[in-house]
C-alpha positions as CSV (number, residue, x, y, z in Angstrom):
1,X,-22.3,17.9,5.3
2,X,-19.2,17.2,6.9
3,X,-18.8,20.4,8.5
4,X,-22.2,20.6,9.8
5,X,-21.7,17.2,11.7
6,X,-18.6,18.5,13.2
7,X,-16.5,16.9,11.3
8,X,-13.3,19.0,10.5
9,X,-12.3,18.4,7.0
10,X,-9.7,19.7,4.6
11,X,-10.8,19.4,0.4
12,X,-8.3,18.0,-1.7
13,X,-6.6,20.7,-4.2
14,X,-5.8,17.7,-6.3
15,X,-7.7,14.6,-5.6
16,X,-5.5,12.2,-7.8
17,X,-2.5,13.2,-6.0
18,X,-4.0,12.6,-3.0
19,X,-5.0,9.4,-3.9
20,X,-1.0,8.7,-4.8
21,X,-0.1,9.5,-1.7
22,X,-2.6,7.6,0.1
23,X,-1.6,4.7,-2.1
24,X,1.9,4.8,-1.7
25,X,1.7,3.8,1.6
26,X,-1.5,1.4,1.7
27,X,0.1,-0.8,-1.3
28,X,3.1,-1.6,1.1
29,X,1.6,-2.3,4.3
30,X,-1.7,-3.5,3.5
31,X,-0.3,-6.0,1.3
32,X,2.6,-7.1,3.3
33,X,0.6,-7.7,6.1
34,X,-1.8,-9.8,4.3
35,X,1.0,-12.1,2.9
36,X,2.7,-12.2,6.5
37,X,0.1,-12.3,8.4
38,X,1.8,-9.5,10.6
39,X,0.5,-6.0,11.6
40,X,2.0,-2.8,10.5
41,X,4.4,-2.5,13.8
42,X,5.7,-6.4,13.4
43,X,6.3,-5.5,9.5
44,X,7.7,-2.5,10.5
45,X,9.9,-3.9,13.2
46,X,11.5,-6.2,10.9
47,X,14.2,-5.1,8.9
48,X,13.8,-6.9,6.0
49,X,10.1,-6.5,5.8
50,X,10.6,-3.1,6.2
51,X,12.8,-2.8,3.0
52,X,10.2,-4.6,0.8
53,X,7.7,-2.2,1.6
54,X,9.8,0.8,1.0
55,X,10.6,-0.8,-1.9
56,X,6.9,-1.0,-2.8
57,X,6.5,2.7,-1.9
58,X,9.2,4.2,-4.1
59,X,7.7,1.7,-7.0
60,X,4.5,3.3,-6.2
61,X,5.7,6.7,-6.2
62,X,7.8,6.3,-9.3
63,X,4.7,5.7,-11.2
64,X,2.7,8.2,-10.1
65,X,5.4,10.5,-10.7
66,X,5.5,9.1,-14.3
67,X,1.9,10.2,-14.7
68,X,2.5,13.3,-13.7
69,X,2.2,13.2,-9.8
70,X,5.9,13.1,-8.2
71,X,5.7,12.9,-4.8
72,X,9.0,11.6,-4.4
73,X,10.4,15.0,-2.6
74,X,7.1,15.3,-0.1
75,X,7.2,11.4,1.2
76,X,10.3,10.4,2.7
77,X,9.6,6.6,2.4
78,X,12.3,5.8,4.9
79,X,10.7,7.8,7.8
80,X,7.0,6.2,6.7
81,X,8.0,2.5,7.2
82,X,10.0,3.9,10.7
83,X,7.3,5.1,11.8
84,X,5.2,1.7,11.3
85,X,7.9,-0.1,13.6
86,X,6.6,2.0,16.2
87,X,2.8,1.2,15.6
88,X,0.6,-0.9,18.0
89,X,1.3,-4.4,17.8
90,X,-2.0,-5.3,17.6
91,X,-3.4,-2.8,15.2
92,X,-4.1,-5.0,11.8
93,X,-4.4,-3.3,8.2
94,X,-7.9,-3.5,6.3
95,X,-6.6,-6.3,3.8
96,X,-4.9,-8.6,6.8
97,X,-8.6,-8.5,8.5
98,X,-10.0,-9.1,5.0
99,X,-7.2,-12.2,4.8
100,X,-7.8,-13.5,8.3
101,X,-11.3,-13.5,7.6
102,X,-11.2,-14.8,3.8
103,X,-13.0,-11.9,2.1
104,X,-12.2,-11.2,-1.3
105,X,-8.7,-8.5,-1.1
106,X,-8.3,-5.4,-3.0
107,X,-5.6,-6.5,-4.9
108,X,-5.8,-4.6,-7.9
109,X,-7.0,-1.7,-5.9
110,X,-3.7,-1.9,-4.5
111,X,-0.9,-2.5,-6.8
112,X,-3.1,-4.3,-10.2
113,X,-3.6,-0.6,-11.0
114,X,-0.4,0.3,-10.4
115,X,1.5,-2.2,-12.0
116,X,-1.2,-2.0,-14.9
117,X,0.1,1.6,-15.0
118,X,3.9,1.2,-14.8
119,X,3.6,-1.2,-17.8
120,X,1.9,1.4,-20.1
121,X,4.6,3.6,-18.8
122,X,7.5,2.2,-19.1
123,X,8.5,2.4,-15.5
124,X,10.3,-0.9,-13.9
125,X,8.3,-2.2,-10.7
126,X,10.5,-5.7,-10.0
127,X,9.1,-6.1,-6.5
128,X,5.1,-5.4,-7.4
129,X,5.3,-7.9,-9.9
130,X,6.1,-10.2,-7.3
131,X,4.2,-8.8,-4.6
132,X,1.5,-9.1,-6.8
133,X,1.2,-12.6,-7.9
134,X,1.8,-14.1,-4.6
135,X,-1.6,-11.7,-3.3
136,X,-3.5,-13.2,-5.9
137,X,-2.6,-16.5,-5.5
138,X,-3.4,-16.1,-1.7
139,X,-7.1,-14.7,-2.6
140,X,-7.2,-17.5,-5.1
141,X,-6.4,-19.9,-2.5
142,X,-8.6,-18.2,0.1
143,X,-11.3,-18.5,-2.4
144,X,-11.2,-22.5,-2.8
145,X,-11.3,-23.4,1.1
C-alpha cells in the first residue's frame, strides 16, 4: 500500500528490535522534555540534561539487551543526545505537546514497560525509576486542573 502511494519504505527484519531502538531514544527525550518543559535541542544543549537522558538510553538498551535484543554496539548513545543539541529549538517532542496541552502521556508506553521489564529481569534502571514517578505524578497533576 505503501509503495503504491509512493511512499518508500523499508520492512522490519525484526520488528521488536526495531521497536528497542526506536524506544531507546523516545524514552529519553520524550520524557525529559515533558518534565522540563524544553525541546529536544534545549535538552540536548544542556549538559546535565543531556546525561540524564543518556542515562535513560543505556537503561533502556540494557533491558532490551536482557531480553535478548542488544543494541548496545549499533547505538552510540553519546552521539544520539549530541546530535539533539543541534535540533531546532523550537521543534517539541509528541509527549511535551501532549504536556503543554494536558492530554493523557504515554508514560508506560515509554518507560512503565520498560521498567516493568527490567524488574522481571533483574536489570538495575536507578534513573527510570525516578524518571518515572515524577511523569506520573505530572499526568496525575495534569489530570486534576
Amino acid at each position: 500500500m505503501f509503495s503504491r502511494g509512493g511512499i518508500a519504505i523499508k520492512p522490519a527484519v525484526d520488528l521488536r528490535r526495531e521497536i528497542w531502538r526506536k524506544l531507546a531514544q523516545n524514552a529519553s527525550g520524550n520524557t525529559l522534555a515533558a518534565l522540563t518543559r524544553l525541546t529536544l535541542g534545549q535538552l540536548g544543549a544542556d549538559p546535565e540534561l543531556r546525561q540524564v537522558m543518556v542515562a535513560v538510553m543505556r537503561e533502556t538498551l540494557a533491558v532490551a539487551a536482557a531480553l535478548g535484543w542488544d543494541l548496545r554496539a549499533e547505538i552510540d548513545v553519546d552521539k544520539v543526545s549530541q546530535r539533539a543539541a543541534g535540533r531546532d529549538m523550537g521543534v517539541r517532542s509528541s509527549m511535551l505537546q501532549d504536556t503543554l496541552k494536558k492530554r493523557p502521556l504515554e508514560i508506560d508506553a515509554l518507560l512503565g514497560q520498560t521498567q516493568a521489564f527490567a524488574r522481571e529481569a533483574g536489570v538495575g534502571v536507578p534513573v527510570i525509576d525516578i524518571v518515572l514517578p515524577l511523569l506520573r505524578a505530572l499526568d496525575r497533576a495534569q489530570r486534576a486542573d
